[in-house]
N, C-alpha and C positions, 0 to 999 in steps of 0.2 A: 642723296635721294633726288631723282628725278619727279617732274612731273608726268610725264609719258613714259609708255613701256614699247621697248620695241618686239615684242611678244605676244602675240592675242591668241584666245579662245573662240574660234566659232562654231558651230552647228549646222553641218549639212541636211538640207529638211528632205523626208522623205514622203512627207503628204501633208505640207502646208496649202490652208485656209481660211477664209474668212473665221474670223472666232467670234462665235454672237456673245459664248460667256462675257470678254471683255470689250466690247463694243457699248454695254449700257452706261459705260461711264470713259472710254476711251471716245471721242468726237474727230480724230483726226482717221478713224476707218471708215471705207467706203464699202457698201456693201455690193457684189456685184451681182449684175441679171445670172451668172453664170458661171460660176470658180471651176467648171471641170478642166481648163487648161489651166488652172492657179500654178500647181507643184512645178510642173511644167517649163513652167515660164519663169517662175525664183528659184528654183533651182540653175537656169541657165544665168539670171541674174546674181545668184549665190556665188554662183564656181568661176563667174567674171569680175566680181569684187576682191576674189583670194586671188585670182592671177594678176592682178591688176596691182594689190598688196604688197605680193610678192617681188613684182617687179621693181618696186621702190626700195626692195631691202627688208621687210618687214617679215616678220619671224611668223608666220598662221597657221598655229596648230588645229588641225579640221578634227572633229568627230562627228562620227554619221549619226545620224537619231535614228530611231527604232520605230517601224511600224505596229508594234504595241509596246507599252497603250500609245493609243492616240493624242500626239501633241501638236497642235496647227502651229503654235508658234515659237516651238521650239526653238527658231532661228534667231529667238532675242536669247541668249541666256545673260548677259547682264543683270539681268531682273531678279534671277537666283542666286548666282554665285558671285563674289568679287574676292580678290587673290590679294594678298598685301605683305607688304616688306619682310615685315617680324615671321614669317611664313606662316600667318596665319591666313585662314579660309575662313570667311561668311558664306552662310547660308539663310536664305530672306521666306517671309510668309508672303506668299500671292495670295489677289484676290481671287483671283478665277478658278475652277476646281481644277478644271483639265488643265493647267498651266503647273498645277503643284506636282504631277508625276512628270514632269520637266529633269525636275531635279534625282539627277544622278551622279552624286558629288564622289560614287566609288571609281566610276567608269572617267570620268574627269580625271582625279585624282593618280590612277593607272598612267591613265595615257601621261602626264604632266611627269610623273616620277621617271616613266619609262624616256622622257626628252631631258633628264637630271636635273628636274626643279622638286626641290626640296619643301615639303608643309611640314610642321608639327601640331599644330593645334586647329580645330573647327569650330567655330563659334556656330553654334545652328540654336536660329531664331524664328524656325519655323513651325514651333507650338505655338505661337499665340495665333494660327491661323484658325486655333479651337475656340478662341472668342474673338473672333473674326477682327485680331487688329494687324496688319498690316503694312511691310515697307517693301518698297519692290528692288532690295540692291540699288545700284548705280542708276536706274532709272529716277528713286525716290532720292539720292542721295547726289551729290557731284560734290565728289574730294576735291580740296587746294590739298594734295600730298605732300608738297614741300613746306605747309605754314600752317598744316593740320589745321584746316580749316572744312567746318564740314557744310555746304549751303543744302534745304532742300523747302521745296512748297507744299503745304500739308493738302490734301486731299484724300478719300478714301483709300487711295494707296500710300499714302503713306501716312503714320501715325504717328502724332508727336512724342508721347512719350517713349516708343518704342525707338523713335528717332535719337532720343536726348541719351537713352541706356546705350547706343550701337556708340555716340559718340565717346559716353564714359569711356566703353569695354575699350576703345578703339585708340582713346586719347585724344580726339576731334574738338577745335569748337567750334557748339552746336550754330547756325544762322538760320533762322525757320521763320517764312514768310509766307504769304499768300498769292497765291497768280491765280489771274482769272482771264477768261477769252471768252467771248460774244456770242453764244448758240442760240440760233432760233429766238433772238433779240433781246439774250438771256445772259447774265454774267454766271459764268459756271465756272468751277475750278479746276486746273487743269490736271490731268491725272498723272503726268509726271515733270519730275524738275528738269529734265533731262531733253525737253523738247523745247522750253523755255531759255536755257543757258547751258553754256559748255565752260571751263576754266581750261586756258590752256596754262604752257611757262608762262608768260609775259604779258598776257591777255584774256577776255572775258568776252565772251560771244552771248550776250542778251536780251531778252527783249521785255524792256525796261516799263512799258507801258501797260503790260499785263499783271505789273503787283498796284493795283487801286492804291492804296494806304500811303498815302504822304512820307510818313513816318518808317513806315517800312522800307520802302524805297531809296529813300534817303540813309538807311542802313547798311542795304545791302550795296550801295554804290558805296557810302564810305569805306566800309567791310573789303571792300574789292581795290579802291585806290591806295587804302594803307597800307596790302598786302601784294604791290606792286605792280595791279594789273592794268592794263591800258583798256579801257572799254570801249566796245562796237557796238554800237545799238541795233538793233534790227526790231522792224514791227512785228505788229501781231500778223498782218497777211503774211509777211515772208516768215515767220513762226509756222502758219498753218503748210507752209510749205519745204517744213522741217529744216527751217536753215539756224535752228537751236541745237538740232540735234546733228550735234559734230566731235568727232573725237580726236584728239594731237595724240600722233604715234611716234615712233622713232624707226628709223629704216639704216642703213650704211652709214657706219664709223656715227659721227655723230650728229645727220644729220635728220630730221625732222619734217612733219607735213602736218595738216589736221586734213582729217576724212571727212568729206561731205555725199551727200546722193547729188546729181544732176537737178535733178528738182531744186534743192535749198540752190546749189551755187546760181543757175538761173535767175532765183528770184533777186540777188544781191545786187547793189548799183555798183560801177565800176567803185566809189569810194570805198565803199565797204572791201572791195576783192584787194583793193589796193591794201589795205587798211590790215587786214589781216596777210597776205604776202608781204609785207614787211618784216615779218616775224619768220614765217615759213611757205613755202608753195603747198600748194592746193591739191591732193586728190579727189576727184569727182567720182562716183561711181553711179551706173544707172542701175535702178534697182526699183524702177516705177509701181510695179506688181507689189513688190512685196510691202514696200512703203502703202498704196492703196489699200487694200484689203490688209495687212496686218497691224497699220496704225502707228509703226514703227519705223526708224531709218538706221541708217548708219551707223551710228552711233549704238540704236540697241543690238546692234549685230556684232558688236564685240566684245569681250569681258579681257580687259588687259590682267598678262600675267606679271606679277609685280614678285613672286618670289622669288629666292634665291636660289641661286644654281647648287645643287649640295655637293 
């Protein structure tokens, strides 16, 4: 069992925008004077993150989204789906409404079968979106695959106990902490784990200052050093500028990268670039647009496929 897949799922957008749905509790979207050249612009941003992928070796399975119904932000599906070993499929409750016809695990599942990866079983956990509790996939969740380790920061998206049952079904243990970031001179929570830390193989991209709790913190680093990780610390500014949000893939024969936007790697000091280049090189991709207005980076723009080839 690896910790990276060299195999992702992404979502070509065909009318990505700002989403006010989740903007009242997402803080890292900007809202703009003017999105009519939004799609526009992440689309050419979209289709220059898969060539750019692909060039490393990286396996990108694309499906186009559908002009109905209307989904802005289609282009995260992490949020909905995650793919796992035992060929089993999750399927997660969003907050947002127009985020929940996202989810089209048959037209996935198709496409996925027809590339000879094999599922048998879908765990779908998106009735409790009927009493509004909520985990948003790999956004709410960041697996150690190989040490079934499951870490995530509770916020309205995601719910602890809904959390603690994915890890039952899953075989996970659960790590569940609090992170918070500064708005409007406020400690707010952040609404997903996945902006805050990334687990690679060998390593731990986090930003250590946004779990307050003494107690907490000191867990999640122990949690992290026992289970072999070398840790990076990154702040809360270069956090707001999504250098949490990064994903290790796998590309030719067996060699490795983590993805990052242009935005996170800018923010990082040379030690930090060193720091994680020790382990693997770096993909940067620009993706500026989509990152502003949809609150998301890199990292939500892929869903690794982790089953097996039947």
């Amino acid at each position: 069992m690896k910790q990276y897949s060299d195999t992702i799922l992404m979502i070509e957008p065909v009318d990505f925008r700002f989403n006010t749905q989740t903007a009242v509790n997402n803080y890292f979207q900007t809202k703009p004077e003017d999105d009519s050249t939004a799609q526009e612009k992440a689309l050419k941003e979209f289709r220059g993150m898969v060539a750019k992928l692909r060039e490393h070796g990286v396996n990108v399975i694309v499906l186009q989204d559908t002009l109905d119904p209307h989904t802005p932000d289609s282009i995260f599906p992490n949020n909905w789906i995650s793919f796992h070993e035992n060929k089993m499929i999750a399927l997660y409750p969003m907050f947002a409404k127009n985020r929940r016809v996202e989810r089209r695990e048959d037209d996935v599942l198709a496409l996925l079968e027809e590339k000879g990866f094999e599922a048998e079983e879908i765990m779908d956990y998106s009735s409790a979106e009927e009493d509004n509790v909520f985990l948003e996939g790999t956004g709410s969740i960041i697996l150690d695959r190989v040490n079934k380790i499951a870490y995530a920061c509770v916020s309205p998206r995601t719910d602890e106990e809904l959390f603690y049952e994915f890890c039952e079904d899953f075989e996970y243990e659960p790590v569940l902490f609090e992170a918070n970031h500064t708005v409007d001179n406020e400690r707010k929570q952040i609404y997903h784990t996945n902006v805050m830390m990334c687990v690679g193989d060998e390593y731990a991209v986090i930003a250590l200052s946004t779990i307050d709790d003494k107690t907490e913190k000191e867990f999640v680093i122990n949690k992290l050093k026992s289970s072999g990780k070398e840790i990076i610390d990154i702040t809360e500014e270069q956090m707001h500028q999504f250098a949490g949000n990064m994903l290790q893939v796998g590309g030719i024969g067996n060699s490795k990268y983590l993805v990052m936007s242009e935005n996170a790697y800018n923010s990082l000091t040379q030690e930090q670039i060193d720091q994680i280049e020790k382990f693997n090189p770096i993909i940067k991709v620009d993706i500026n647009t989509i990152e502003t207005l949809g609150g998301g980076s890199a990292r939500c723009m892929m869903a690794e496929v982790f089953l097996p080839k039947a």
